[in-house]
KEMARTOR-484662 format. One record per atom (N, C-alpha, C, O): y negated, z, x negated; residue in one letter. Coordinates in steps of 0.02 Angstrom, whole numbers, plus 50000, padded with zeros to 5 digits. Atoms other than C-alpha are relative to their C-alpha. Last residue first. Layout:
residues N
YZXA;...
***
This chain:
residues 376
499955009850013X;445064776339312X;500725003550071X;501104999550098X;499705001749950X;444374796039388X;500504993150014X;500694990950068X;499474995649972X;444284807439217X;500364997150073X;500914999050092X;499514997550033X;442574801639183X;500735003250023X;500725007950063X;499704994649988X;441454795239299X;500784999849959X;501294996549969X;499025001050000X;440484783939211X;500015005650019X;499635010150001X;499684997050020X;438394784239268X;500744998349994X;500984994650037X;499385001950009X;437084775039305X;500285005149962X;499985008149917X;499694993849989X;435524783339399X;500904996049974X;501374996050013X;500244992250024X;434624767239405X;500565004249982X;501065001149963X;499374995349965X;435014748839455X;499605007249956X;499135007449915X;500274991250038X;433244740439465X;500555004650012X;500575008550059X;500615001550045X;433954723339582X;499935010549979X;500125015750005X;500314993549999X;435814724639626X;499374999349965X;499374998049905X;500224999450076X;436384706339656X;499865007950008X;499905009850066X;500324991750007X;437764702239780X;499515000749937X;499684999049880X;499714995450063X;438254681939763X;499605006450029X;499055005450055X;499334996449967X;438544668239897X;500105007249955X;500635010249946X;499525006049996X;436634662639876X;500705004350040X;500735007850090X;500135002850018X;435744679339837X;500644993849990X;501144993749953X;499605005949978X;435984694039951X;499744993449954X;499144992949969X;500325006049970X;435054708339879X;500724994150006X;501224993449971X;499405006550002X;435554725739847X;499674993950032X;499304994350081X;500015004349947X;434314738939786X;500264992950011X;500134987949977X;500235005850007X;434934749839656X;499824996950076X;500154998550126X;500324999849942X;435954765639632X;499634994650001X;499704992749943X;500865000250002X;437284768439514X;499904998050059X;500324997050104X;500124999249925X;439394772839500X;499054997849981X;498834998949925X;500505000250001X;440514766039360X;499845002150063X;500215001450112X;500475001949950X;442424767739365X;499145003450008X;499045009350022X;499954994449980X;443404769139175X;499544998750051X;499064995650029X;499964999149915X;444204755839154X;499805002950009X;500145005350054X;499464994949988X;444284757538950X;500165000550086X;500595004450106X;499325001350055X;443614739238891X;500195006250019X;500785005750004X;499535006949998X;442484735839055X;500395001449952X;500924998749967X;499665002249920X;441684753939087X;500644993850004X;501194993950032X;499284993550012X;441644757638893X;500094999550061X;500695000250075X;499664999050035X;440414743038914X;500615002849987X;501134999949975X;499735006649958X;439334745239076X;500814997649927X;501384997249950X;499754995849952X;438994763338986X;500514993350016X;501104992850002X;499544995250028X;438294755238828X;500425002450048X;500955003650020X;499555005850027X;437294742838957X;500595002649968X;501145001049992X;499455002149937X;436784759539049X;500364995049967X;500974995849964X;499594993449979X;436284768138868X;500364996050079X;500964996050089X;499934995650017X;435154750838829X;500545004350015X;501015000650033X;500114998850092X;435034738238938X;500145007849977X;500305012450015X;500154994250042X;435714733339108X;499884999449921X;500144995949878X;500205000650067X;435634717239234X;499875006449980X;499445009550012X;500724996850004X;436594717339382X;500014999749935X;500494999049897X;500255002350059X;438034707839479X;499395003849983X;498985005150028X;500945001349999X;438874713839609X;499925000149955X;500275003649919X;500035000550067X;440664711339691X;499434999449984X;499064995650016X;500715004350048X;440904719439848X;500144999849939X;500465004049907X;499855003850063X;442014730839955X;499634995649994X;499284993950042X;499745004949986X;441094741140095X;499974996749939X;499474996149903X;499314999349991X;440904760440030X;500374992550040X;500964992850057X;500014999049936X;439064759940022X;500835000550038X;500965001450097X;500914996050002X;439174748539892X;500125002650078X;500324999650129X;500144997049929X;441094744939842X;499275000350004X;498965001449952X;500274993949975X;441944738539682X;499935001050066X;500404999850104X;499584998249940X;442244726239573X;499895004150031X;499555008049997X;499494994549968X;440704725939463X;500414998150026X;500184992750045X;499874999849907X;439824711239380X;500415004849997X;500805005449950X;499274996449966X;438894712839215X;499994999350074X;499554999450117X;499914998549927X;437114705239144X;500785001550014X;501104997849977X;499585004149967X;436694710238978X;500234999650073X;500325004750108X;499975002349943X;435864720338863X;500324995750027X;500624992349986X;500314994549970X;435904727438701X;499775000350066X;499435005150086X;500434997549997X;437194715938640X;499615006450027X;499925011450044X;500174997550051X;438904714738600X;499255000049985X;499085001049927X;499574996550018X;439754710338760X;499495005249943X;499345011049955X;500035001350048X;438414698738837X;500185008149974X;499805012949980X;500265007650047X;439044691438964X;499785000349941X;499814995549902X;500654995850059X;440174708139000X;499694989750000X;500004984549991X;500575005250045X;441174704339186X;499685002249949X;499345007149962X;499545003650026X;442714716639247X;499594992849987X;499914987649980X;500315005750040X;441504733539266X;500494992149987X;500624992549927X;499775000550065X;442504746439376X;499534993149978X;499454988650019X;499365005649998X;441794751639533X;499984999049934X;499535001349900X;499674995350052X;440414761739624X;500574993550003X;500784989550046X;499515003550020X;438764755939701X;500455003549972X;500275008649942X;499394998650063X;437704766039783X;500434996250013X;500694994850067X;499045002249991X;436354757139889X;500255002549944X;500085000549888X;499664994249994X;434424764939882X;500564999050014X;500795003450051X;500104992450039X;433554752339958X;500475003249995X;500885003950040X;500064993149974X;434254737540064X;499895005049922X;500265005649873X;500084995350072X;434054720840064X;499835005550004X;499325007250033X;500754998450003X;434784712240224X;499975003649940X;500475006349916X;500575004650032X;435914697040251X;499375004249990X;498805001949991X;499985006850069X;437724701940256X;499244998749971X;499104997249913X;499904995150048X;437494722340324X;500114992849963X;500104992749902X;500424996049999X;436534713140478X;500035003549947X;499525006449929X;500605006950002X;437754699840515X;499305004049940X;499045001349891X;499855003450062X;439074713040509X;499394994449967X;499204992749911X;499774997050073X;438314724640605X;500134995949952X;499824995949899X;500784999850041X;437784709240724X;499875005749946X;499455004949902X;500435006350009X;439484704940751X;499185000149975X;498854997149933X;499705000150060X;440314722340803X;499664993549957X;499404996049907X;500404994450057X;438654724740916X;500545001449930X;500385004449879X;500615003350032X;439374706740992X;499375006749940X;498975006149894X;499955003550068X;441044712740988X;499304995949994X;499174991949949X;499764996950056X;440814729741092X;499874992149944X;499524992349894X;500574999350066X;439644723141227X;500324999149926X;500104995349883X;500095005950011X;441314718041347X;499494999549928X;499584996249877X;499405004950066X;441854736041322X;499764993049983X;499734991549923X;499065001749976X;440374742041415X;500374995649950X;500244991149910X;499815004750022X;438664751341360X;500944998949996X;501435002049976X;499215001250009X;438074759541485X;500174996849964X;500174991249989X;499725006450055X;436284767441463X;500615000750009X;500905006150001X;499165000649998X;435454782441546X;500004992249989X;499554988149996X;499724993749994X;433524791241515X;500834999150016X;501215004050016X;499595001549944X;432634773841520X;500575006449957X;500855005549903X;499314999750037X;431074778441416X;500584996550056X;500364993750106X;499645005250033X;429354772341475X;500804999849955X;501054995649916X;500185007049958X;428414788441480X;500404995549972X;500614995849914X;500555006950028X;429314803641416X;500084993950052X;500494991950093X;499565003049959X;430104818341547X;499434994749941X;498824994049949X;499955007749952X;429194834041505X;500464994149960X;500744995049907X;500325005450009X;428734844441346X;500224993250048X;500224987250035X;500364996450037X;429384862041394X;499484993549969X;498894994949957X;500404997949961X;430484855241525X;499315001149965X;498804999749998X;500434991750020X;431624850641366X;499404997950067X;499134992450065X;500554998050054X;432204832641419X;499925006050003X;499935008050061X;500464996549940X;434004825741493X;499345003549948X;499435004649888X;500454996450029X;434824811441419X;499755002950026X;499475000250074X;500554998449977X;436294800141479X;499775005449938X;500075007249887X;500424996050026X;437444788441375X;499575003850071X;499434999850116X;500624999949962X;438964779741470X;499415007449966X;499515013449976X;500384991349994X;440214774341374X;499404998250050X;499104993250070X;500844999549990X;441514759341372X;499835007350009X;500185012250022X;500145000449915X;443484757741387X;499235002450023X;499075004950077X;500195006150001X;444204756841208X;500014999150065X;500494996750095X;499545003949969X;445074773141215X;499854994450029X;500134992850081X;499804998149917X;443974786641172X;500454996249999X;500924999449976X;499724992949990X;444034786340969X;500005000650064X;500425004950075X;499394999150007X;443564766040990X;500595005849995X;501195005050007X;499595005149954X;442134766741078X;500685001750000X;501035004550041X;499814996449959X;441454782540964X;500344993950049X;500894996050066X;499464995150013X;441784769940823X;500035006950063X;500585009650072X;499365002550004X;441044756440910X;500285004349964X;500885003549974X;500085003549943X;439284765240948X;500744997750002X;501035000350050X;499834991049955X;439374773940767X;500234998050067X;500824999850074X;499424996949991X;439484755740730X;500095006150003X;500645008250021X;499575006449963X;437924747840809X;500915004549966X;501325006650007X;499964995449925X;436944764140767X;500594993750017X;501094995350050X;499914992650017X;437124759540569X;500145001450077X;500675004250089X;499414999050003X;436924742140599X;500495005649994X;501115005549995X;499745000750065X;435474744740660X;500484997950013X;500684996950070X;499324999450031X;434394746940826X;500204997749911X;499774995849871X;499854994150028X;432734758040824X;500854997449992X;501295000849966X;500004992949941X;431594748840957X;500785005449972X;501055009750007X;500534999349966X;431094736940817X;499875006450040X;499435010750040X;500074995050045X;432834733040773X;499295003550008X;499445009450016X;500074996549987X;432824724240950X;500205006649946X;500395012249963X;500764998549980X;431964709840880X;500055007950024X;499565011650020X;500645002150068X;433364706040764X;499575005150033X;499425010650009X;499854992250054X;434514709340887X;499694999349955X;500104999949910X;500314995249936X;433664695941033X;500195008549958X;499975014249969X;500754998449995X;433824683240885X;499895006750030X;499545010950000X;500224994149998X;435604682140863X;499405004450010X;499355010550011X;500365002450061X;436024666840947X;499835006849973X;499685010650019X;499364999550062X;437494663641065X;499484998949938X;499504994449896X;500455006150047X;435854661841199X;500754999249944X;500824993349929X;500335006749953X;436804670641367X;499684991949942X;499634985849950X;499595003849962X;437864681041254X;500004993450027X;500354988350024X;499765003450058X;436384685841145X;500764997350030X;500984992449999X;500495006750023X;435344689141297X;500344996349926X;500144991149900X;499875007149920X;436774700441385X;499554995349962X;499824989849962X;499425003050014X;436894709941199X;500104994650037X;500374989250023X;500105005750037X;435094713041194X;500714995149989X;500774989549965X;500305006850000X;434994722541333X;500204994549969X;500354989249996X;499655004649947X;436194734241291X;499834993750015X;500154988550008X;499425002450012X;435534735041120X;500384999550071X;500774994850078X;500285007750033X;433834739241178X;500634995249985X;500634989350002X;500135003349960X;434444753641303X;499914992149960X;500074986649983X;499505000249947X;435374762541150X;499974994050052X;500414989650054X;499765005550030X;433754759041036X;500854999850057X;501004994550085X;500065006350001X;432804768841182X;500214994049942X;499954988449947X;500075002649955X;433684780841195X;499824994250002X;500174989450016X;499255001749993X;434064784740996X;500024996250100X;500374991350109X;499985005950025X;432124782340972X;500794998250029X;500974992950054X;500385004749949X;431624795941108X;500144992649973X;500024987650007X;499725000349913X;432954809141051X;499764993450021X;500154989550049X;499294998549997X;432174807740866X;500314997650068X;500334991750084X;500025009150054X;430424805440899X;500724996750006X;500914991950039X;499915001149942X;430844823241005X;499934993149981X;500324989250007X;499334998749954X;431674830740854X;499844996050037X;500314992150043X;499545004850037X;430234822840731X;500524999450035X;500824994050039X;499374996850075X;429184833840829X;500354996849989X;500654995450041X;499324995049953X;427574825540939X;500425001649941X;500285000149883X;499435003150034X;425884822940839X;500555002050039X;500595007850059X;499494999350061X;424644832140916X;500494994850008X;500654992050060X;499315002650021X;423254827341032X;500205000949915X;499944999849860X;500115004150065X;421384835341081X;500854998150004X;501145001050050X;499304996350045X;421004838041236X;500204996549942X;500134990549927X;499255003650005X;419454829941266X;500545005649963X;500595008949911X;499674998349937X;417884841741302X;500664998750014X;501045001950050X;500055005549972X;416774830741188X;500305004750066X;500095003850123X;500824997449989X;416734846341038X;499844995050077X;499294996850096X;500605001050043X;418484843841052X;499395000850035X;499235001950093X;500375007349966X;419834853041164X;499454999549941X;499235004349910X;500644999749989X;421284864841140X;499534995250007X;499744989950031X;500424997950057X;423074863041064X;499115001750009X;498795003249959X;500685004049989X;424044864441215X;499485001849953X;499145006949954X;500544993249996X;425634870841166X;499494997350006X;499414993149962X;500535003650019X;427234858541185X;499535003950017X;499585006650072X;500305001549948X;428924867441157X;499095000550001X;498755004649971X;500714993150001X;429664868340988X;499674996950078X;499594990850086X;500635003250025X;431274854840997X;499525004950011X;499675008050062X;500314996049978X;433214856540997X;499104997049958X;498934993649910X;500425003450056X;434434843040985X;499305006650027X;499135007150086X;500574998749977X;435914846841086X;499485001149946X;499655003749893X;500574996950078X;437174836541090X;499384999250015X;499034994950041X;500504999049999X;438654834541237X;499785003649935X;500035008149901X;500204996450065X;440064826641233X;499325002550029X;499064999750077X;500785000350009X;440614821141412X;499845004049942X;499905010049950X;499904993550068X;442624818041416X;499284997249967X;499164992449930X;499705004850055X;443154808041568X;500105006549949X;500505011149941X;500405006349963X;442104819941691X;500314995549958X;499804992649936X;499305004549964X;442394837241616X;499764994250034X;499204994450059X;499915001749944X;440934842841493X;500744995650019X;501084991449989X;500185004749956X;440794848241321X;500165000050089X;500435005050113X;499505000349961X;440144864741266X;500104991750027X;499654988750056X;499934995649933X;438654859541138X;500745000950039X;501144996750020X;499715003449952X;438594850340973X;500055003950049X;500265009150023X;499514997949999X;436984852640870X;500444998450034X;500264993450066X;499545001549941X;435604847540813X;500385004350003X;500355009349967X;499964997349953X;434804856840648X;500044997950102X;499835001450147X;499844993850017X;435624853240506X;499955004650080X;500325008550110X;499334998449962X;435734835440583X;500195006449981X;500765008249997X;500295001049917X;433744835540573X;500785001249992X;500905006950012X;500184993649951X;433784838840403X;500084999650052X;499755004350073X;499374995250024X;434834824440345X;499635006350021X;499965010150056X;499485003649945X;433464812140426X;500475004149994X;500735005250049X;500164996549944X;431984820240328X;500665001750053X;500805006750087X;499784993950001X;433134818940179X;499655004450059X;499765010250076X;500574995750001X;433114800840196X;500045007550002X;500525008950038X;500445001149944X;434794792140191X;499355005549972X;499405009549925X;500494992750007X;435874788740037X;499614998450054X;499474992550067X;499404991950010X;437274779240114X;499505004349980X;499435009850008X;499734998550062X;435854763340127X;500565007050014X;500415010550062X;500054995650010X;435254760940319X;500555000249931X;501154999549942X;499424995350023X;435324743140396X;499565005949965X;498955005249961X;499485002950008X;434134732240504X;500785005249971X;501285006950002X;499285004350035X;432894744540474X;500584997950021X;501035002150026X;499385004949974X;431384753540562X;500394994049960X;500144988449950X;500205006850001X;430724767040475X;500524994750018X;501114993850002X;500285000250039X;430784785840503X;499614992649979X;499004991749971X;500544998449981X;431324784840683X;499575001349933X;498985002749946X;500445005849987X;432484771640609X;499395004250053X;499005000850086X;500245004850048X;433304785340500X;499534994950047X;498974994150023X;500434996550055X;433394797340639X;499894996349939X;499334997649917X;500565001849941X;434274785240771X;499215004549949X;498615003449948X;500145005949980X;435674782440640X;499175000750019X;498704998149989X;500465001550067X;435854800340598X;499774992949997X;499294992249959X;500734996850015X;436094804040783X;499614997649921X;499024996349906X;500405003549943X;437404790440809X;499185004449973X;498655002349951X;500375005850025X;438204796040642X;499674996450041X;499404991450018X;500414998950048X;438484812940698X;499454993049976X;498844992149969X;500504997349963X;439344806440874X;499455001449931X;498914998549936X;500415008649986X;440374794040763X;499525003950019X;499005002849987X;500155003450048X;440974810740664X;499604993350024X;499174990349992X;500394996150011X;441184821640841X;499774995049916X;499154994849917X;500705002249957X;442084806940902X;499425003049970X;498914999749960X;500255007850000X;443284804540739X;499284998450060X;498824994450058X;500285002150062X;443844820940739X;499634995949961X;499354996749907X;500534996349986X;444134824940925X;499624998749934X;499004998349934X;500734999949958X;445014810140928X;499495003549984X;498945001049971X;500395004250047X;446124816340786X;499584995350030X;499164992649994X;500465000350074X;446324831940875X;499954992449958X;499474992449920X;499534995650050X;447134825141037X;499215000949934X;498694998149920X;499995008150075X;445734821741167X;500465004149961X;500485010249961X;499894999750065X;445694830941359X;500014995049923X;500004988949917X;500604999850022X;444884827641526X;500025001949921X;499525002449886X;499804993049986X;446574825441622X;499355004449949X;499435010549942X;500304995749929X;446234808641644X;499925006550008X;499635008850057X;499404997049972X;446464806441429X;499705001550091X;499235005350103X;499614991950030X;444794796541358X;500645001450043X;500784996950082X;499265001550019X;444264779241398X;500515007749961X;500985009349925X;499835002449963X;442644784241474X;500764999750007X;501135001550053X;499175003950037X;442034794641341X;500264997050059X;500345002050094X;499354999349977X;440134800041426X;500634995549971X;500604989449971X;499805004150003X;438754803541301X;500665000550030X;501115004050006X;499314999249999X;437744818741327X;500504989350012X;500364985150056X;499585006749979X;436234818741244X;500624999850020X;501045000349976X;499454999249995X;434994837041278X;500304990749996X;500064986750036X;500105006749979X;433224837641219X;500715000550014X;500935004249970X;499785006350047X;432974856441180X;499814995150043X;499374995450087X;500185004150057X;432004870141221X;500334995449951X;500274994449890X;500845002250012X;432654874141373X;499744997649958X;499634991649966X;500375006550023X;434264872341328X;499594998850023X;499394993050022X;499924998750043X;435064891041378X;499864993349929X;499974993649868X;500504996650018X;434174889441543X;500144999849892X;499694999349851X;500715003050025X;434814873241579X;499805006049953X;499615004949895X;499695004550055X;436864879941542X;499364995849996X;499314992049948X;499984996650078X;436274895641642X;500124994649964X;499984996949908X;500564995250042X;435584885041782X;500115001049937X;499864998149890X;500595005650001X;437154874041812X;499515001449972X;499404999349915X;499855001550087X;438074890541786X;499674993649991X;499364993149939X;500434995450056X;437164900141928X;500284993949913X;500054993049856X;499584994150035X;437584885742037X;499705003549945X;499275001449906X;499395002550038X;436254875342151X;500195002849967X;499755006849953X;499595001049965X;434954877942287X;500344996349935X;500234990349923X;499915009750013X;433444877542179X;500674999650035X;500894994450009X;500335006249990X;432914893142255X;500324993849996X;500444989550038X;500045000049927X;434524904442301X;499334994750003X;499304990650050X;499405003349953X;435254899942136X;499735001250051X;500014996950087X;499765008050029X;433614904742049X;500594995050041X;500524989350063X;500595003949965X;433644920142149X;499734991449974X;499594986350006X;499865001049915X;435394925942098X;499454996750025X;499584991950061X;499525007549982X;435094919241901X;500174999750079X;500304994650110X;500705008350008X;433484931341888X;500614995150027X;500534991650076X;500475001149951X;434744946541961X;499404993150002X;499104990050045X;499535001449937X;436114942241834X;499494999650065X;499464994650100X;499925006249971X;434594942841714X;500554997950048X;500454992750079X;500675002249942X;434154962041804X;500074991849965X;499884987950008X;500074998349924X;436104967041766X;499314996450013X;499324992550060X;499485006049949X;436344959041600X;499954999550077X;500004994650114X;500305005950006X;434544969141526X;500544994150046X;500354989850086X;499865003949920X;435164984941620X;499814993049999X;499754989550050X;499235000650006X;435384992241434X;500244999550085X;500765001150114X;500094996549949X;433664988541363X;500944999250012X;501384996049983X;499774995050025X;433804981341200X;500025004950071X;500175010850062X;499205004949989X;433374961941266X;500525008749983X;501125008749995X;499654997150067X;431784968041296X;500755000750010X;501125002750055X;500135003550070X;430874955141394X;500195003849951X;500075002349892X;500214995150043X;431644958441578X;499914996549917X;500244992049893X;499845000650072X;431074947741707X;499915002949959X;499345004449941X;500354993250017X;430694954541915X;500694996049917X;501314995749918X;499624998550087X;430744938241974X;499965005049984X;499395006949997X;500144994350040X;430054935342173X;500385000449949X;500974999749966X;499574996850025X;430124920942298X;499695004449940X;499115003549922X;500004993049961X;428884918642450X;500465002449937X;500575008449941X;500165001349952X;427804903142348X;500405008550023X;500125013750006X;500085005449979X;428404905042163X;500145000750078X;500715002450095X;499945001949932X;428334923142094X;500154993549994X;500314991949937X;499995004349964X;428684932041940X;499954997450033X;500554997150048X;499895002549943X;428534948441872X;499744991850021X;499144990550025X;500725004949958X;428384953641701X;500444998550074X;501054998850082X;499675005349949X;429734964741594X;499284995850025X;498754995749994X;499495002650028X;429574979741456X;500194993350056X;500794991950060X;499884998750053X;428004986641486X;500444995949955X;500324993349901X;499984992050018X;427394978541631X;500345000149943X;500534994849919X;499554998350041X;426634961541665X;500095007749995X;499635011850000X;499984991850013X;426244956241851X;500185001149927X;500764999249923X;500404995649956X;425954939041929X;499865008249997X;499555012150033X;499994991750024X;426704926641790X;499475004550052X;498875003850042X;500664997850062X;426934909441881X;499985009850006X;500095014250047X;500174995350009X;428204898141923X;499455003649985X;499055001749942X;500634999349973X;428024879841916X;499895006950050X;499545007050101X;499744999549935X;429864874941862X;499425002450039X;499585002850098X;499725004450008X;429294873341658X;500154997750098X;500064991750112X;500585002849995X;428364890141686X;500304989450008X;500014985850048X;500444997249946X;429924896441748X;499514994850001X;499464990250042X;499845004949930X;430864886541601X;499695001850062X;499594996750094X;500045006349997X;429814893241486X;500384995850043X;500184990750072X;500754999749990X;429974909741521X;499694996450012X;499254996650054X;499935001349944X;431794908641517X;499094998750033X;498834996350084X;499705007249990X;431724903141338X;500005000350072X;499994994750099X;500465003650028X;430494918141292X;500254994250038X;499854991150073X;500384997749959X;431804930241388X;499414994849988X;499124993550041X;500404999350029X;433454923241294X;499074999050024X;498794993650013X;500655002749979X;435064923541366X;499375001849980X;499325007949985X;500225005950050X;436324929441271X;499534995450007X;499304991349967X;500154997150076X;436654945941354X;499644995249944X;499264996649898X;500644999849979X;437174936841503X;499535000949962X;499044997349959X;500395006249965X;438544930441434X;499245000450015X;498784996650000X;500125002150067X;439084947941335X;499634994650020X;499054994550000X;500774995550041X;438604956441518X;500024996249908X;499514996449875X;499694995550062X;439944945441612X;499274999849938X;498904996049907X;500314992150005X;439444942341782X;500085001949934X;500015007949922X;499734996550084X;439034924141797X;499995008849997X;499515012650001X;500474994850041X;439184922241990X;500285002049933X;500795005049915X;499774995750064X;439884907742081X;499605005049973X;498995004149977X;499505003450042X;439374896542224X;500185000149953X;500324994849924X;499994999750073X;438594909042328X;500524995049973X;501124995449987X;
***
């Protein structure tokens, strides 16, 4: 034995549907049901699984599922328990390389990884929506759901292995057409999700050795495509830099429940050397693309035309929270706004799509303008 979970709150938490699925997931099969449990086999071994979690030997007979489990797959009950209890997810654990030997991070590490770690996922979820160069501050609200429901998991010793777990409905065989063909669903945004952030991960390694080798940016261009940004490019360098500027190593493990996808590459290193060419094509990438949906905020210090009903104005300011000066055309109630912005200070905020034009910022169709009052 190479450990035994005994403690009944632990055990307790395991969840009879989820183990069910990993069985069947592990090529088990149901040979008996009774009232409150089913029986199990695979080849000489035996399960006796209980399904009412209210029973009050429920810790004792899964302690008994986790002894025969450990005696099949020949490996630790907590190995197991830490699959069983992510069966139905997608699991990413990203290894910190440059972290403390002693497998620790002070809190403002921990503050800064778990924040890059967020923005890695929301990254990979915007460009499983649509693929973009960059990502506006307002993001999609599909994309903001999904980090409601990720999550971050126990991490791991080994440097300092985050682990997030992204959970996904396990795959049900929808039945067959009039032809006989199984028919096909759509996969879940979660597993879209998981499968874009891998493979934009792998793309950007790649692409870094070919933009080394060419000193051209092309090969990141192409590998927006397979889901990179500028958005994943610095989550990527801000978790870098919260370890200890000494490279990561991504792996991924899949929910049993919908298999192992075709064509992914399931681990990715990306090493310090990478870092300034994905710092480089962020930038490249947030200079020359037009992006939807950019808040702007900042004080007005251009009127051209002061005393009309329109006019074009430049901001000081920020979009997206990188400094900028931008030019846009307003009428009416925003122009009035743009106004008492430039003769009292008071800081402007709107929404607009930003364009690169010559050496100048423009905001085309600004919207949603508003003074915030109370903040000069």
């Amino acid at each position: 034995m190479k450990g035994l979970i005994q403690d009944a709150k632990i055990l307790s938490g395991l969840r009879p549907l989820d183990v069910i699925a990993y069985l069947r997931a592990h090529q088990w099969q149901e040979a008996q049901k009774l009232e409150s449990g089913a029986f199990w086999i695979k080849e000489d071994q035996e399960i006796l699984l209980p399904l009412d979690i209210t029973l009050k030997d429920f810790p004792n007979r899964m302690s008994e599922v986790l002894g025969v489990l450990e005696k099949e797959e020949q490996r630790s009950q907590f190995e197991i328990f830490e699959d069983l209890v992510v069966t139905n997810a997608d699991v990413i654990r990203p290894r910190l390389i440059g972290v403390n030997g002693d497998g620790t991070i002070s809190l403002e590490q921990g503050t800064a990884i778990h924040q890059e770690a967020r923005n890695l996922m929301l990254a990979a979820a915007c460009s499983t929506i649509e693929k973009r160069s960059l990502f506006a501050r307002r993001k999609p609200e599909q994309a903001m759901n999904y980090l409601s429901h990720a999550r971050f998991g126990m991490p791991q010793r080994g440097s300092y292995i985050l682990t997030i777990i992204s959970p996904v409905s396990p795959k049900i065989a929808a039945g067959k057409d009039l032809f006989g063909k199984e028919l096909e669903t759509e996969e879940p945004f979660e597993r879209k999700t998981v499968k874009t952030l891998a493979g934009a991960l792998h793309a950007a390694e790649q692409a870094c050795r070919e933009v080394a080798a060419s000193g051209d940016i092309e090969p990141m261009k192409k590998a927006v495509a397979s889901g990179v940004s500028a958005n994943l490019c610095e989550a990527i360098i801000g978790l870098y830099r919260a370890s200890g500027d000494k490279g990561m190593q991504f792996s991924f493990s899949w929910t049993p429940t919908r298999g192992i996808p075709e064509g992914i590459v399931s681990q990715t290193s990306i090493s310090s050397d990478a870092i300034p060419f994905l710092e480089e094509t962020a930038r490249v990438f947030r200079a020359t693309e037009t992006v939807d949906d950019s808040e702007v905020l900042g004080t007005v210090n251009k009127l051209e035309h002061q005393d009309g009903e329109q006019g074009i104005v430049t901001l000081a300011g920020s979009v997206d929270g990188v400094p900028r000066r931008i030019t846009m055309e307003l009428s009416g109630a925003d122009h009035k706004n743009a106004i008492r912005s430039y003769e009292e200070r008071i800081p402007m905020v709107c929404v607009g799509t930003l364009v690169r034009e010559g050496r100048s910022w423009v905001l085309k169709s600004p919207r949603e303008v508003q003074l915030l009052e109370g903040e000069q």
